[in-house]
C-alpha positions as CSV (number, residue, x, y, z in Angstrom):
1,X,142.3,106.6,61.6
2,X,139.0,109.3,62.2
3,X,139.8,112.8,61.9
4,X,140.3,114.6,65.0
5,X,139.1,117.7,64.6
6,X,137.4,117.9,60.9
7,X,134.2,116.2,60.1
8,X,132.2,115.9,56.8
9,X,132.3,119.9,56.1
10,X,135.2,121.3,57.8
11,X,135.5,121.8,60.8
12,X,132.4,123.2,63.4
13,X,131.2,123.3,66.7
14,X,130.0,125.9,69.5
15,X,132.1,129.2,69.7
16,X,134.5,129.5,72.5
17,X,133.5,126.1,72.8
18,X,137.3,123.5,72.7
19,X,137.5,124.0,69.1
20,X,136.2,127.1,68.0
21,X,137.8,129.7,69.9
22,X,141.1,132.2,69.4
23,X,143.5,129.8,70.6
24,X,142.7,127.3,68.3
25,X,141.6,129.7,65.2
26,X,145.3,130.9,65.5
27,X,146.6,127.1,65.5
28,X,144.0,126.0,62.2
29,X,145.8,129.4,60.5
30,X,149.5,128.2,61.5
31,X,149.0,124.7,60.5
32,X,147.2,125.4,57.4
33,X,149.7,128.1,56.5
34,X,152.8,125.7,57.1
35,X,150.8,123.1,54.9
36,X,150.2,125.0,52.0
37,X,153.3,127.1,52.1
38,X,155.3,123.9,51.5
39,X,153.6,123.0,48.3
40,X,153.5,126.5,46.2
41,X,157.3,128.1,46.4
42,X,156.4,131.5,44.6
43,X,153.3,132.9,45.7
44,X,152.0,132.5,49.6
45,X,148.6,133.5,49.4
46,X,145.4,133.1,51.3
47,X,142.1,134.2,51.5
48,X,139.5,134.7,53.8
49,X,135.7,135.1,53.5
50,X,133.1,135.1,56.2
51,X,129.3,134.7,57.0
52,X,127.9,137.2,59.6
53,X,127.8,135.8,62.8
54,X,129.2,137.9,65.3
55,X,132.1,135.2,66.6
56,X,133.6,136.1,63.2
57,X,134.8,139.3,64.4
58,X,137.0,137.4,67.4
59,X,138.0,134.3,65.2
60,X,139.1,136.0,61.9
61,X,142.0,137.9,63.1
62,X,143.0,135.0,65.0
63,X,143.0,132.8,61.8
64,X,144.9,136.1,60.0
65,X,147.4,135.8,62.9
66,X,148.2,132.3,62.6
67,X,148.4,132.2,58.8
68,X,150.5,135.8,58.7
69,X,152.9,133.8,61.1
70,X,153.0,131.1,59.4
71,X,154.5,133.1,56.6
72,X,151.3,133.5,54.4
73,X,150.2,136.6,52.5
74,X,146.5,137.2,53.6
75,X,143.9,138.7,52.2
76,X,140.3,139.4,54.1
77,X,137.1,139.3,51.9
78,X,134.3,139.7,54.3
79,X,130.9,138.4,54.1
80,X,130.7,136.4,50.7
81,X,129.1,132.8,49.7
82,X,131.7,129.9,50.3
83,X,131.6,129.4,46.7
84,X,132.8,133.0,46.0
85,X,135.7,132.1,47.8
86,X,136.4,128.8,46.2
87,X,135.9,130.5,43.0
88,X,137.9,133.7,44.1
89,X,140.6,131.2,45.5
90,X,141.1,129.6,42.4
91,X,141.3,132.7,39.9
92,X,143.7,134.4,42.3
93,X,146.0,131.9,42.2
94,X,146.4,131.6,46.1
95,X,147.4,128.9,47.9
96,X,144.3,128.4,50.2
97,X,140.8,129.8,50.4
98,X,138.9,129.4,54.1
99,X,135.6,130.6,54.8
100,X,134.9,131.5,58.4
101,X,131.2,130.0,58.6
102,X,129.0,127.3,60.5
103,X,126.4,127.2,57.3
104,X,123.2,126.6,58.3
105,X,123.4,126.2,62.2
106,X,122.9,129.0,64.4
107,X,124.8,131.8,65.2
108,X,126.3,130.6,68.2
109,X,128.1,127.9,66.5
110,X,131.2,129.0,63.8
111,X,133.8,126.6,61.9
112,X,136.2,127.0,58.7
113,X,135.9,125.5,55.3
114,X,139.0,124.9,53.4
115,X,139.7,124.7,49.9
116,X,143.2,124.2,48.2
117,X,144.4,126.4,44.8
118,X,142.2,124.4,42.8
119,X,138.9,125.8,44.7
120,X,138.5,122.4,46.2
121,X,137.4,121.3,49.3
122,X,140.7,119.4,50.9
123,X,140.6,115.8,50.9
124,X,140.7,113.5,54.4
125,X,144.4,113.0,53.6
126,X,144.7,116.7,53.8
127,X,142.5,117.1,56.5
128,X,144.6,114.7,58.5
129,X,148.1,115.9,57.4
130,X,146.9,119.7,58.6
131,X,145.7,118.1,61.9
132,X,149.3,116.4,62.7
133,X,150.9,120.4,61.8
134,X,147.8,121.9,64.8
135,X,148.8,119.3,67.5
136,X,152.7,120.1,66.8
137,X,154.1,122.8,68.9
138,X,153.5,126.1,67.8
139,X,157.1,127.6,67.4
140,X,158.2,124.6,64.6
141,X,155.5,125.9,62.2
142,X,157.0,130.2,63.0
143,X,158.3,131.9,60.2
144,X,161.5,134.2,60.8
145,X,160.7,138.0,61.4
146,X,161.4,138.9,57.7
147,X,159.6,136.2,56.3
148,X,156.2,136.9,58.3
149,X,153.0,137.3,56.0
150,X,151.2,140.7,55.0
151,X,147.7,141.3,55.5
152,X,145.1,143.3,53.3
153,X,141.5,144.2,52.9
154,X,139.8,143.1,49.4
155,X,136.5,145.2,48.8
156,X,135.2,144.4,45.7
157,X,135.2,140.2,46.2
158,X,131.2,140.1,45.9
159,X,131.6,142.5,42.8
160,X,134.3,140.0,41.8
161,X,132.1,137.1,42.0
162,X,128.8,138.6,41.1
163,X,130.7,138.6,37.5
164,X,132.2,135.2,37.5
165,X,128.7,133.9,37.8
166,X,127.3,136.5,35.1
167,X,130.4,134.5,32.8
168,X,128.9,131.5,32.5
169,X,125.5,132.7,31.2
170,X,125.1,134.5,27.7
171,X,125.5,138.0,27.8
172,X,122.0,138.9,26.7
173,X,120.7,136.2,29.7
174,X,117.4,139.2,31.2
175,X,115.4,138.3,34.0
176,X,113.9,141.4,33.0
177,X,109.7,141.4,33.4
178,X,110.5,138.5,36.1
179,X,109.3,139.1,39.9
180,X,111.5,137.2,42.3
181,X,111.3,136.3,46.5
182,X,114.8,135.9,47.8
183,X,115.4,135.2,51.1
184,X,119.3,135.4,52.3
185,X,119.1,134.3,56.0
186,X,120.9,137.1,56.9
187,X,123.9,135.2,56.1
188,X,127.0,135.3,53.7
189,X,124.7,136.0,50.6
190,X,123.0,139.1,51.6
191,X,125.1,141.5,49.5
192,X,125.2,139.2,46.5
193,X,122.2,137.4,46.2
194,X,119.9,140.8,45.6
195,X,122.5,142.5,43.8
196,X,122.8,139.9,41.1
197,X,119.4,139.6,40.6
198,X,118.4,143.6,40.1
199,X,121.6,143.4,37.7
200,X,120.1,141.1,35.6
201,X,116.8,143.4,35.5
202,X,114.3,141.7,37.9
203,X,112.1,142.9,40.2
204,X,113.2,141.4,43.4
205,X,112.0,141.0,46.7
206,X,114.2,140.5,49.4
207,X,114.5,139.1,53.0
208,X,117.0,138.1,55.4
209,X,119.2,140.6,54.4
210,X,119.9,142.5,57.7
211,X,122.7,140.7,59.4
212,X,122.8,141.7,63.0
213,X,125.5,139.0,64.3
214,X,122.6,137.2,65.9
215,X,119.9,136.4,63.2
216,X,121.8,134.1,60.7
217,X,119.1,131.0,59.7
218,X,117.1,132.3,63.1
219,X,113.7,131.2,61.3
220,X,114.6,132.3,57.7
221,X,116.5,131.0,54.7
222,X,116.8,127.2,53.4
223,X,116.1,125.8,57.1
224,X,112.8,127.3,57.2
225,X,110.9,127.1,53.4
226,X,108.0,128.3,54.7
227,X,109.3,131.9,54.8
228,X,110.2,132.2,51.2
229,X,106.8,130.1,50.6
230,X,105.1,133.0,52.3
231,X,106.8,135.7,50.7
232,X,106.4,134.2,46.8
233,X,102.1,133.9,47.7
234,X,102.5,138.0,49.1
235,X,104.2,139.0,46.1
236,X,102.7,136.6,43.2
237,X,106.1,136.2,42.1
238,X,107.5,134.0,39.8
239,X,109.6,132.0,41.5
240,X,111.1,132.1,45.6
241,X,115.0,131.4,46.4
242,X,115.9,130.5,49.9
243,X,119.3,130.6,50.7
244,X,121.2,129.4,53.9
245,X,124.0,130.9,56.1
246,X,126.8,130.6,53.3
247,X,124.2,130.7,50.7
248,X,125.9,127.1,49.0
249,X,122.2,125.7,49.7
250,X,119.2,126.6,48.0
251,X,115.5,125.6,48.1
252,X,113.2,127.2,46.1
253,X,109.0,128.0,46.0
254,X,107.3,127.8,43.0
255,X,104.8,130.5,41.8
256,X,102.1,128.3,43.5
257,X,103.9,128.3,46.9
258,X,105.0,124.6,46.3
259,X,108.2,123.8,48.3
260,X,111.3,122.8,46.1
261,X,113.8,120.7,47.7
262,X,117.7,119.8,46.1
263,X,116.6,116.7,45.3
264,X,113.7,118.2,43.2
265,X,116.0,120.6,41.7
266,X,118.5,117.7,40.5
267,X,116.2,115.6,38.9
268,X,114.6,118.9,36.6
269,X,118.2,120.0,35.5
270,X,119.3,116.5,34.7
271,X,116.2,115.7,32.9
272,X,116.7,119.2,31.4
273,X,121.2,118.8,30.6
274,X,119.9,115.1,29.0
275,X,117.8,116.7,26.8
276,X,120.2,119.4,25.8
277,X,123.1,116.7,25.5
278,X,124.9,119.0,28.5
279,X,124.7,115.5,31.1
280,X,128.2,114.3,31.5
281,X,127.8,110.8,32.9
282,X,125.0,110.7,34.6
283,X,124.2,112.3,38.5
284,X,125.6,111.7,41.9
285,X,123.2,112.2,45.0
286,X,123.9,110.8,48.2
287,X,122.7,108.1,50.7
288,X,120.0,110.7,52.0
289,X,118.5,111.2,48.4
290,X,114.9,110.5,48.0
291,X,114.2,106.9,47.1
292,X,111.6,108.3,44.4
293,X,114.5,109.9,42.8
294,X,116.1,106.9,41.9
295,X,113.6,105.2,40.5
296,X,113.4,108.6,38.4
297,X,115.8,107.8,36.9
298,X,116.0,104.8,36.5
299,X,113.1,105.2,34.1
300,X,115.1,108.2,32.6
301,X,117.8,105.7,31.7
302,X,120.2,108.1,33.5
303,X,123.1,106.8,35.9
304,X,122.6,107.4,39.5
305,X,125.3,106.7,42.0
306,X,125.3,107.5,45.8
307,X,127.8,109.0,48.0
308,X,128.2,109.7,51.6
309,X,126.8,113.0,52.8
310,X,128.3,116.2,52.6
311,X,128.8,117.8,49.7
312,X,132.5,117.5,49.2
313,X,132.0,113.5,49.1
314,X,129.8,114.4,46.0
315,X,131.9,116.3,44.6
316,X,134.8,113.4,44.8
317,X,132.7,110.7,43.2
318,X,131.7,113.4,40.6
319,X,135.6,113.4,39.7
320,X,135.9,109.6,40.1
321,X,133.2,108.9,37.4
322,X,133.4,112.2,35.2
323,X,130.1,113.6,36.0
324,X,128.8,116.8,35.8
325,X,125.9,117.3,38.3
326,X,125.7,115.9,41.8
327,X,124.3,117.0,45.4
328,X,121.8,116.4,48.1
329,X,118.1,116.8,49.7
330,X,119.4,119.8,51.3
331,X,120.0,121.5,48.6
332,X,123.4,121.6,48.0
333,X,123.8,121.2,44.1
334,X,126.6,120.9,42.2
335,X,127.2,121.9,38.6
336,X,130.5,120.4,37.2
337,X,130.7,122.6,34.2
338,X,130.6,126.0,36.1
339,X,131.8,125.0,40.2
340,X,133.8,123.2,42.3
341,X,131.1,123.2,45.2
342,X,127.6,124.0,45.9
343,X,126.4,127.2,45.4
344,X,123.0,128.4,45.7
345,X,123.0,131.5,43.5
346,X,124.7,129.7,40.7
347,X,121.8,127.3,41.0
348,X,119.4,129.9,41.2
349,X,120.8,131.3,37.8
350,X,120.8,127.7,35.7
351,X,117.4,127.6,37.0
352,X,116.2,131.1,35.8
353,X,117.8,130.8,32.6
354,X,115.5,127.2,32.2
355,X,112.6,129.7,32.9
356,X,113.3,132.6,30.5
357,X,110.8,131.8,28.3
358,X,108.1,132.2,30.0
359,X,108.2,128.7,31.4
360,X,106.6,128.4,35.1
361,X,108.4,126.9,37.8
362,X,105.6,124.7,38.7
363,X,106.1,122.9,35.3
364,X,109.7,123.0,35.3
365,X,109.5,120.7,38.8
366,X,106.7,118.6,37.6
367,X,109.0,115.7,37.7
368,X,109.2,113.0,39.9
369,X,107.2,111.6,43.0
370,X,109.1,111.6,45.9
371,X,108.7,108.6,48.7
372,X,107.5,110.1,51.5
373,X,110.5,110.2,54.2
374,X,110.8,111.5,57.7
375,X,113.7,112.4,59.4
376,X,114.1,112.6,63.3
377,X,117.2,114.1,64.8
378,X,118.1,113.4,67.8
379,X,120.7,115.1,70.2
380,X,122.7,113.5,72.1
381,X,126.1,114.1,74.7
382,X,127.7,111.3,72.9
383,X,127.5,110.2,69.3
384,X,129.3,107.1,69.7
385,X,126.0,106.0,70.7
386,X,125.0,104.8,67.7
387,X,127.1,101.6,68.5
388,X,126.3,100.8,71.7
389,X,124.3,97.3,71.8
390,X,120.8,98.5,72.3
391,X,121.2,100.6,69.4
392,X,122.6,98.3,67.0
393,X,119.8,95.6,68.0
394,X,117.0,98.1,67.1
395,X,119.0,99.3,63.7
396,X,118.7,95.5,62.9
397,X,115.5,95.4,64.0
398,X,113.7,98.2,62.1
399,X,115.9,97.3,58.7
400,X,114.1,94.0,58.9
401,X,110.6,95.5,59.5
402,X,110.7,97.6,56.5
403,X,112.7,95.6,54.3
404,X,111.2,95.2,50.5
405,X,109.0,98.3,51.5
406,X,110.8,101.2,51.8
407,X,115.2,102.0,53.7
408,X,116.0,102.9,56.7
409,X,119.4,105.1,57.3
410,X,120.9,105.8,60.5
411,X,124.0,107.8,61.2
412,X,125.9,110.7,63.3
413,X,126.0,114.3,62.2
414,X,129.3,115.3,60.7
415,X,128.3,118.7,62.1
416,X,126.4,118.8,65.5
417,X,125.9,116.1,68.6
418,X,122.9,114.4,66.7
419,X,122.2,111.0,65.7
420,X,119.9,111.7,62.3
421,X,117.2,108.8,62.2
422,X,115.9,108.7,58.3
423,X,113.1,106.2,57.1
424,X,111.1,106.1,53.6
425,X,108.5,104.3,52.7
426,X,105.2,104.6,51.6
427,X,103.6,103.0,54.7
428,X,103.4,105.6,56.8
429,X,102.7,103.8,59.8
430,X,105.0,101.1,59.5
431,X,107.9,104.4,58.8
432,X,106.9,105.7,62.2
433,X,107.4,102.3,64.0
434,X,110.3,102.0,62.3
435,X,112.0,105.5,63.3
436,X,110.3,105.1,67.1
437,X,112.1,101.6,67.9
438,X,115.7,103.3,67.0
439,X,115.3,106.9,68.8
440,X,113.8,105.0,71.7
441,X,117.1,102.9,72.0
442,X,119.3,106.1,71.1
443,X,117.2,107.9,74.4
């Protein structure tokens, strides 16, 4: 049975839009509340972080509402990267963790993340127990006057996470003599991402880091490279970090103003945790990960194994087959030894500490060559679309074409009303034809 109201990352959509509004905020906090409370006796504890669009100052105290009445302790975090909340979730012992954030779309869409006491994202049998508790009626799920959940402010969670990451690194780690772009898309990472860098003694040079409400990924961050391409080349720094909305993505710039993508990043710290005997397994990517990149490493002689998209699907086959390092094109990375979910300042960090010997970026991502791929996406009222007759005849059709020279991948957004149309080969032309024959059905 499909999920009603989560898809691959939560749950997301257009603000005051049917599912992201007050109403149904205060629902997601009831239903989540009742779920949780019923599987921890002794503590009932939530937290909430945000990003900084401006629907998160109607949404959150709906959510606070819903989870207070549901009988749930509550405490509010504010802006902080979603995995600052996993990781605060987990070493506070609550019961949930939910970020208030839409990642990398733009600020007039919103959603919720959800992670259990473990700092996981919830699983689709969760998902779908939580959405039977939101479609129940409301005054079931109540809890009695005296029962009904406190709510506080926490003020030092990006201080609080700032040193979890520190934790993992040795405590002489210096980026000191290192100059560094960072651009936060005015998102969740603005606080964090600067601080943690000038704390660690670099010179750093940052952008997207005045949140208005209105400006989150609006032509900065992870979704447009180019910036933090711009800024490294102004700068000559060493290295550029572009964050998105909840700063769990990353893309980077090297010192030449070469774009990084996750897919980059994964092969050069596999390659890298292989040499240093750190490689648990081998990696998981997913079915959007550069062809090149297999064949990487395939020659590597290191295990590759694809999983649906979304980072939480990574994450799952990283626990089916013990590995340590998964994530996707996009950029969200996953490293098993230090996170439960992608998280771009983490990244940035394992990254750095690869460089502190004076090692340039543009050598550390001298690794593979990637198959060129293009990927059309293509909105649409409806997304069942993709299996109407016309469509499925074309999928057929440009599979065949390019079969033996390169893949072909369509599918639905998790997230938005888009079919995403992805081709690689290296016939560019035939790539083209390929991706043409399926949007024209989808039009």
């Amino acid at each position: 049975m499909s999920k009603k109201y989560f898809g691959t990352d939560g749950i997301r959509g257009r603000v005051n839009d049917i599912k992201i509004n007050g109403e149904m905020f205060f629902k997601f906090g009831l239903a989540a509340g009742t779920y949780f409370k019923n599987q921890k006796k002794i503590k009932q504890v939530a937290i909430i972080a945000k990003d900084t669009r401006l629907s998160g100052y109607t949404l959150e105290p709906a959510l606070v509402s819903g989870l207070a009445s549901a009988g749930m302790h509550v405490y509010t975090l504010g802006p902080l990267p979603t995995n600052g909340l996993a990781m605060l979730t987990k070493k506070m012992k609550a019961n949930l963790g939910i970020m208030i954030t839409a990642s990398h779309n733009p600020f007039y869409d919103n959603g919720l993340k959800l992670f259990g006491p473990d700092g996981l994202k919830l699983s689709d049998r969760i998902e779908k127990k939580i959405e039977r508790l939101i479609d129940s009626k409301i005054v079931k799920n109540l809890a009695k006057p005296k029962l009904l959940g406190r709510v506080k402010r926490l003020e030092d969670a990006n201080d609080r996470y700032i040193e979890i990451l520190k934790s993992n690194f040795p405590r002489n780690f210096s980026l000191k003599g290192m100059k560094i772009a960072i651009d936060c898309a005015n998102g969740a990472g603005y606080k964090s991402g600067p601080k943690l860098l000038e704390s660690l003694g670099a010179k750093v040079y940052q952008y997207g880091v005045s949140p208005n409400g209105f400006n989150i990924n609006d032509n900065c961050g992870s979704t447009f490279p180019n910036k933090i391409k711009f800024f490294v080349k102004k700068h000559s720094a060493n290295i550029g970090i572009a964050l998105d909305g909840d700063a769990d993505r990353i893309i980077i710039s090297d010192e030449k103003g070469k774009i990084v993508d996750g897919d980059q990043i994964i092969a050069m710290l596999a390659k890298r945790w292989k040499r240093k005997k750190i490689l648990k397994g081998g990696v998981i990517g997913t079915l959007m990960s550069n062809y090149g990149l297999q064949h990487y490493f395939k020659d590597q002689k290191i295990k590759f194994i694809r999983a649906n998209v979304g980072d939480r699907y990574v994450k799952e086959k990283m626990q089916k087959h013990n590995f340590n390092l998964g994530g996707e094109q996009s950029g969200h990375v996953i490293l098993g030894k230090f996170a439960t979910t992608g998280d771009g300042l983490l990244v940035a960090l394992e990254v750095l500490f690869s460089m502190r010997k004076g090692k340039k970026a543009s050598h550390l991502f001298d690794t593979f060559k990637a198959t060129p791929q293009i990927l059309e996406n293509v909105k649409v009222k409806d997304k069942s679309v993709i299996n109407s007759k016309n469509c499925r005849i074309a999928i057929k059709k440009s599979e065949k074409l390019i079969k033996n020279k390169g893949r072909m991948l369509i599918r639905k957004s998790g997230t938005e009303p888009k079919i995403r149309i992805m081709g690689e080969s290296n016939n560019i032309a035939l790539l083209k034809k390929c991706i043409n024959i399926v949007k024209r059905s989808i039009k």
